[in-house]
N, C-alpha and C positions, 0 to 999 in steps of 0.2 A: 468524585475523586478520581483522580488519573496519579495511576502508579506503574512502576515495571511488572509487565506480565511474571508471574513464575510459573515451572510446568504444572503444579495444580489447577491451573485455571485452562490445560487445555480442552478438557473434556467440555466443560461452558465456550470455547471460541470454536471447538468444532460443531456444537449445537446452530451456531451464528453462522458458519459457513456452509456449512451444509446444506442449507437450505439456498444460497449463492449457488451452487453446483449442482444441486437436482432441480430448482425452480426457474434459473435465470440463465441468461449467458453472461452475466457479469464476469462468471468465473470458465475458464474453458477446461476446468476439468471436467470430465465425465464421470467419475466417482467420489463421494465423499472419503478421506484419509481416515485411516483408525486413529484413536487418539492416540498412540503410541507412534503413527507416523507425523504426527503433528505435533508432538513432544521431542523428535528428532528435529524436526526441522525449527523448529522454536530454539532448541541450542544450540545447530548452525548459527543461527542469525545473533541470540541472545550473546556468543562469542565474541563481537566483531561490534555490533547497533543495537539501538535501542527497541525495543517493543513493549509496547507499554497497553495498555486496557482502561478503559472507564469503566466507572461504578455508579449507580444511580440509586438509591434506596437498596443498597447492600447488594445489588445483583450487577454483574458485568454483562455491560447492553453492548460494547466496541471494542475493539483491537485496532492499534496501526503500529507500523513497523518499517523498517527500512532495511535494505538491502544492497549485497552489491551489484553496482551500475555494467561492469563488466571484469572479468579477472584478470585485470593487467593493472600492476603496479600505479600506471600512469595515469589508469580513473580510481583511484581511492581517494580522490577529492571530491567524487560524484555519486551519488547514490540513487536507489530506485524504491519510494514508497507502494505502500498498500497501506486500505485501509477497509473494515470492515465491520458494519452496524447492525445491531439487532432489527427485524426486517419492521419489527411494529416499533422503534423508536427512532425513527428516522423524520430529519426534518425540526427537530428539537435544540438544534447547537451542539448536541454532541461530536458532529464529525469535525466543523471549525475548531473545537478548544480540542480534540487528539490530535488532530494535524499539527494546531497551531505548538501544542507543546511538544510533539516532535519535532517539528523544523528546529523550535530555541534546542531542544539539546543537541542535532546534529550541528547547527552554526557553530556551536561550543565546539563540540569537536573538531573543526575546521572543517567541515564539508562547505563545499563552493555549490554548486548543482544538488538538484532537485528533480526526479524525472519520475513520471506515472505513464505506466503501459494500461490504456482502457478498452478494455470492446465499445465497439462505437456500430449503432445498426446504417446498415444504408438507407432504410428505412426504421424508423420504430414498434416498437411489434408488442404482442404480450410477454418473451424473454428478456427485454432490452431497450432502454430507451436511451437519450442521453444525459442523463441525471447524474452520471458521476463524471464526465465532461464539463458539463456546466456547473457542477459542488468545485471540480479545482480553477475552472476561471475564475470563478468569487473568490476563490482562495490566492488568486495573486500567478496562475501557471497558464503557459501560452503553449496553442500547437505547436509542437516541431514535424512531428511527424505521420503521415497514415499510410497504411498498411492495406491498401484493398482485399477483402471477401478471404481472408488468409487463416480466418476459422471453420468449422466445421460444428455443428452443434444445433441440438432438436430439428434436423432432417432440411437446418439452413446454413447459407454462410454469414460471416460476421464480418466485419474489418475491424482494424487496432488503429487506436493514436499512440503517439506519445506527445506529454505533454511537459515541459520543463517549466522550474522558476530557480533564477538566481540568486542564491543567499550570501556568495563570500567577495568579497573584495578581487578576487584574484589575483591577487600579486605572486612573484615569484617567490616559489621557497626555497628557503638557503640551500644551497650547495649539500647535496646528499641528504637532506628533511625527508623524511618518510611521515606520514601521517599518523597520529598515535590515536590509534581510536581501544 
């Protein structure tokens, strides 16, 4: 089942990432958030986009969410996902049917773009490979961008891509249209 996250369910998604942040370089923080800072930032977002969670046998295994693409008016047609799996059910379809049913709700609300910031190893290592690179090319999303060695993390560097997909028509919007999300 895939629903809107609510702040109850942060304590279960910081379970799920925190192990992204002490284990891996997927995530480039250095500390796990208390659930109280990931309850703030869950209603940043919850504000404005969607973040939604699966459930599988009554437990929530994923989160994904979106974000904004940058704070200017003139990308609120464009936004920046995340996503993120419980570490032992991975590989199962859960990250295609969150993605997938986040993309349907933001296309509803007229977002155009689609963009993911990934750690990408120069090499593949035991923090990192590239498995969430290759999960959004399955998913329909193309390089735009890399980032050389511009992380720092487990005594290495890392680089970043960005990866974009097109979901809206782009047409012009009328004359003073603001985006209603």
């Amino acid at each position: 089942m895939i629903r809107e996250a609510s702040l109850h369910d942060a304590a279960r998604l910081v379970e799920i990432y925190g192990y992204y942040v002490r284990e891996t370089a997927i995530s480039f923080e250095y500390e796990v958030p208390s659930v109280e800072e990931f309850q703030r930032r869950m209603e940043r977002i919850k504000a404005r986009y969607p973040y939604l969670v699966l459930e599988a046998e009554g437990t929530v295994v994923g989160y994904a969410y979106a974000g904004p693409f940058k704070a200017r008016a003139a990308y609120d047609w464009s936004c920046e996902l995340s996503i993120y799996l419980d570490r032992d059910r991975r590989g199962r379809g859960f990250g295609r049917a969150l993605y997938t049913a986040l993309e349907e709700r933001l296309k509803a609300q007229g977002i155009q773009n689609l963009y993911a910031c990934i750690a990408y190893p120069d090499e593949a290592d035991e923090y990192l490979t590239t498995n969430s690179a290759d999960f959004h090319e399955h998913m329909g999303y193309r390089r735009a961008g890399l980032f050389r060695q511009c992380a720092y993390k487990f005594g290495r560097w890392y680089s970043m891509i960005w990866m974009e997909k097109m979901v809206g028509e782009h047409q012009a919007p009328a004359a003073g249209q603001v985006l209603q999300i």
